[in-house]
N, C-alpha and C positions, 0 to 999 in steps of 0.2 A: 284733926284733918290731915290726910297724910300729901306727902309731895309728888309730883311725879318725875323721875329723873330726865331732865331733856337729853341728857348723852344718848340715851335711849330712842328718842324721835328718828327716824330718817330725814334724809338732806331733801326736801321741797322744794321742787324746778314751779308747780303747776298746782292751785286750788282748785278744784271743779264744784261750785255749789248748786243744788237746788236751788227755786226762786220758794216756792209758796209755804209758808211752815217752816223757814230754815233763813230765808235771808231777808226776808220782809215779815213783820208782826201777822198779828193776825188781821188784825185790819189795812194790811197791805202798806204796811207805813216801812221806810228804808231809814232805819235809827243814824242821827250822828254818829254813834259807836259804830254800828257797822261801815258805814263812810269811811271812819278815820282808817278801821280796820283795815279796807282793802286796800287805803293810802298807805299802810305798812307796808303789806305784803307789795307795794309797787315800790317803797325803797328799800328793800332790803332783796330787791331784783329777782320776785317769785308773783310767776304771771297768777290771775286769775280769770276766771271763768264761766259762765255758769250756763245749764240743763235747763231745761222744764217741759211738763208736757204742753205749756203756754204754746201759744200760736208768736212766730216772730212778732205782730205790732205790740204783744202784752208783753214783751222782755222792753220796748223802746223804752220807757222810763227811766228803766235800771240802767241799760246799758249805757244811756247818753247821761245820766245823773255820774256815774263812775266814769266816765269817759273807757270805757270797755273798748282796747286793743285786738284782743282775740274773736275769733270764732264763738258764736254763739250757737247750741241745740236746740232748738228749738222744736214740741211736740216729739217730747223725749228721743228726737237724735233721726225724728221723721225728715226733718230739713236745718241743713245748717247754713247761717249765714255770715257772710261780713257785719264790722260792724256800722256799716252803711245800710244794711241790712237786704242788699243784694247776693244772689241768692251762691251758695260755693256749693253744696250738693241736696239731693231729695231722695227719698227712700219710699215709696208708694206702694199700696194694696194691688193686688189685680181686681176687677171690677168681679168675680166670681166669689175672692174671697169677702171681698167688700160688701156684699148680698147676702153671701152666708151668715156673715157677721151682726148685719144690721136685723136680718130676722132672728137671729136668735136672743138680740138684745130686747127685743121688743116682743118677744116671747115671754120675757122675764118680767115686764109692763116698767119698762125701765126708758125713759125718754130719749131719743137718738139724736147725737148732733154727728156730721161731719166736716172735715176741712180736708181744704181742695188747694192747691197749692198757700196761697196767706187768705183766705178766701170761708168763714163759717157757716154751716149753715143748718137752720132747724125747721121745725115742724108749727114750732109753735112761739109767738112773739116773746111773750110774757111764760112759758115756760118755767118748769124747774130750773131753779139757778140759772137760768139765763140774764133776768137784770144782775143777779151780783154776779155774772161771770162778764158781763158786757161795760160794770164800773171797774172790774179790773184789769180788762186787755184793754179797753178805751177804743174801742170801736164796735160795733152793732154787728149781728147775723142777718145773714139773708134769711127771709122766710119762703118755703115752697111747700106744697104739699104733697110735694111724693120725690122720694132720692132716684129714680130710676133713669134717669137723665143726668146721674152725676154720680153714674158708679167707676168711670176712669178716674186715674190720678188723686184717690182718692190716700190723706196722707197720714188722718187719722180720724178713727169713728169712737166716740163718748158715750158710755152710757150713765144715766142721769138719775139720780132720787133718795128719797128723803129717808126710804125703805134702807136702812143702811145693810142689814141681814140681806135684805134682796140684791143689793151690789156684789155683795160677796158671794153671796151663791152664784151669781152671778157668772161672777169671775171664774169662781171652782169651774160650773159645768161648760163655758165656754173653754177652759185648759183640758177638762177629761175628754168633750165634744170632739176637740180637733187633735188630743192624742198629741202624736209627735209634731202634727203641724205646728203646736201653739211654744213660743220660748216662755216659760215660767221666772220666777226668780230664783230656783233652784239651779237654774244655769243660767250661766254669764253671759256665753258666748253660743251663737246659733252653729250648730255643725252643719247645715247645708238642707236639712231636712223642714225645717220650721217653716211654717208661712207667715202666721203672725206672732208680735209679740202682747201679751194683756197682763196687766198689772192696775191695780187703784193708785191716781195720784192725788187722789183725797178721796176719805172714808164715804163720798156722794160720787164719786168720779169714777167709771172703770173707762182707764184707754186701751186702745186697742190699733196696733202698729204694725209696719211691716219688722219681718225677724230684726234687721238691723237698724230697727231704729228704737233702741233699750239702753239703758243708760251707762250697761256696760262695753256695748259695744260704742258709746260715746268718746269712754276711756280709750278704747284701743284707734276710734281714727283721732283723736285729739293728740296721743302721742305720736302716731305718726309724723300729722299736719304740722306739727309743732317741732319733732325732733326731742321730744323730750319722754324715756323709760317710763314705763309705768310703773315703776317702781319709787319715781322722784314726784308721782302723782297724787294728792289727797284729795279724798271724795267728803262734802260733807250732805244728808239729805234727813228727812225724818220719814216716806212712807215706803210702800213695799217696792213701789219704783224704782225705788235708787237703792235696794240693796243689791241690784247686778253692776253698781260701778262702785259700789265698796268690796267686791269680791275681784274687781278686778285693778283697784290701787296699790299703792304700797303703804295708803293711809287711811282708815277708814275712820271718822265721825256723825254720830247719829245724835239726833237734837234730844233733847230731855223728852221736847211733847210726843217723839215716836211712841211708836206699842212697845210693848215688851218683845216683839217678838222680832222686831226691827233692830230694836236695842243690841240686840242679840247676836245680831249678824257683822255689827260694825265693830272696831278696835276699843275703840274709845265713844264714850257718853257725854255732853257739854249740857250746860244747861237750856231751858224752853226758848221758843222762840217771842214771848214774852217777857222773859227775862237774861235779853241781848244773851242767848247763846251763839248766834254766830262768832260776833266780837268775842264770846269769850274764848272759844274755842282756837279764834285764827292766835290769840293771844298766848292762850295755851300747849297747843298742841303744835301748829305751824310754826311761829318764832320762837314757841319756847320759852317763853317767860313767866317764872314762877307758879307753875303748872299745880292748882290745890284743885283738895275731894271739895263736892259741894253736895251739901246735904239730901238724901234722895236721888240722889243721881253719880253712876259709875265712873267716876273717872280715871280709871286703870282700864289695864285690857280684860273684854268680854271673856267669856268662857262657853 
């Protein structure tokens, strides 16, 4: 197994993690190892973080378990807040876009949630993944039968199912659909033209945001908010969401259980989220410490 030189690492001001597939199990479990981990990274005076396309009450867990200082993104960077969980900015659809969105989601026979400022709401109680998305944020959706009374402010819309080919398609023809409106993950950063952003933040999940709420534009207001280069910043995430805040760090790590195609985009490979690769990762890569290949999985830089 070979080493990796940490002379080599950059100097890290700032973690920025994923929550789902990257810093909780799959069973949404937050390991003592990762605990300890981020109690490193807080002495050894490097803030942490973290994204998701969660709605702010499904980060509370985390945030108050790590006693989380920083700014949280919440619905990939739709809303961000204190760690009070009051509210410091919001990024919203226009209600035109927000209509376009939701028919063409349901086009695809793909089940539509949206959320409205901390607010969920669906069509259907018992839904696709609705119980196990309502054991994991720990709070319930409104039910209604028609969105057209809640297409303002609208901060992010989900499309839902088991069809996992049909998410992706999904996905595709709402990016070809809106052309230059839509930000993809082949760009980071919205040049002013986008309306939304759409990416899967699980292989059932397609979100669907305004431009600046993607996770690399996370990066860029978290350095601001913070004072801190995005170049002293490491991204770690596993789906196609977060590879627009590994292209705009100065550190990218992608979880073993990513695709390959994900794998791909990031610097460095840690092991599954199964097999504590967060912890391994902040161990390896961040501090620095005795940095080894682990079987099946890259941990040198991508190509």
């Amino acid at each position: 197994m070979s080493s990796i030189n940490s002379s080599k690492l950059p100097k890290i001001s700032l973690l920025l993690a994923d929550v789902d597939g990257t810093l909780v199990t799959k069973e949404k479990i937050l390991t003592d190892r990762a605990r300890v981990a981020v109690h490193k990274l807080r002495d050894a005076n490097i803030r942490f973080a973290i994204t998701s396309g969660r709605p702010p009450l499904g980060m509370k867990m985390i945030v108050e378990t790590l006693k989380l200082t920083e700014p949280s993104a919440a619905f990939n960077g739709g809303l961000f807040v204190y760690p009070d969980f009051s509210t410091l900015e919001e990024n919203v659809l226009s209600s035109t876009i927000t209509q376009d969105v939701i028919k063409m989601i349901a086009a695809h026979h793909l089940d539509v949630w949206i959320y409205r400022g901390k607010d969920w709401y669906v069509h259907e109680r018992h839904g696709s993944h609705v119980d196990r998305e309502e054991w994991t944020v720990k709070f319930s959706p409104t039910v209604v039968s028609s969105f057209d009374n809640l297409l303002d402010s609208v901060v992010k819309i989900v499309g839902v199912s088991d069809d996992l080919d049909a998410v992706a398609k999904c996905e595709a023809d709402i990016q070809q659909a809106f052309s230059q409106r839509v930000h993809c993950q082949a760009r980071a950063s919205s040049n002013g033209s986008e309306q939304v952003s759409a990416a899967r933040s699980q292989p059932y999940y397609l979100d669907v945001t305004h431009p600046h709420a993607n996770k690399g534009a996370v990066v860029d207001r978290l350095s601001q908010l913070l004072g801190i280069p995005r170049q002293e910043i490491a991204t770690i995430g596993d789906m196609p969401n977060d590879v627009p805040m590994f292209e705009r760090s100065g550190l990218s790590i992608a979880m073993g259980n990513a695709s390959a195609e994900v794998q791909k985009q990031a610097q460095y490979v840690t092991t599954s989220y199964e097999d504590e690769g967060f912890a391994n990762a902040v161990e390896q890569f961040i501090l620095g410490n005795n940095a080894i290949d682990v079987p099946g999985n890259r941990l040198q830089s991508a190509v």
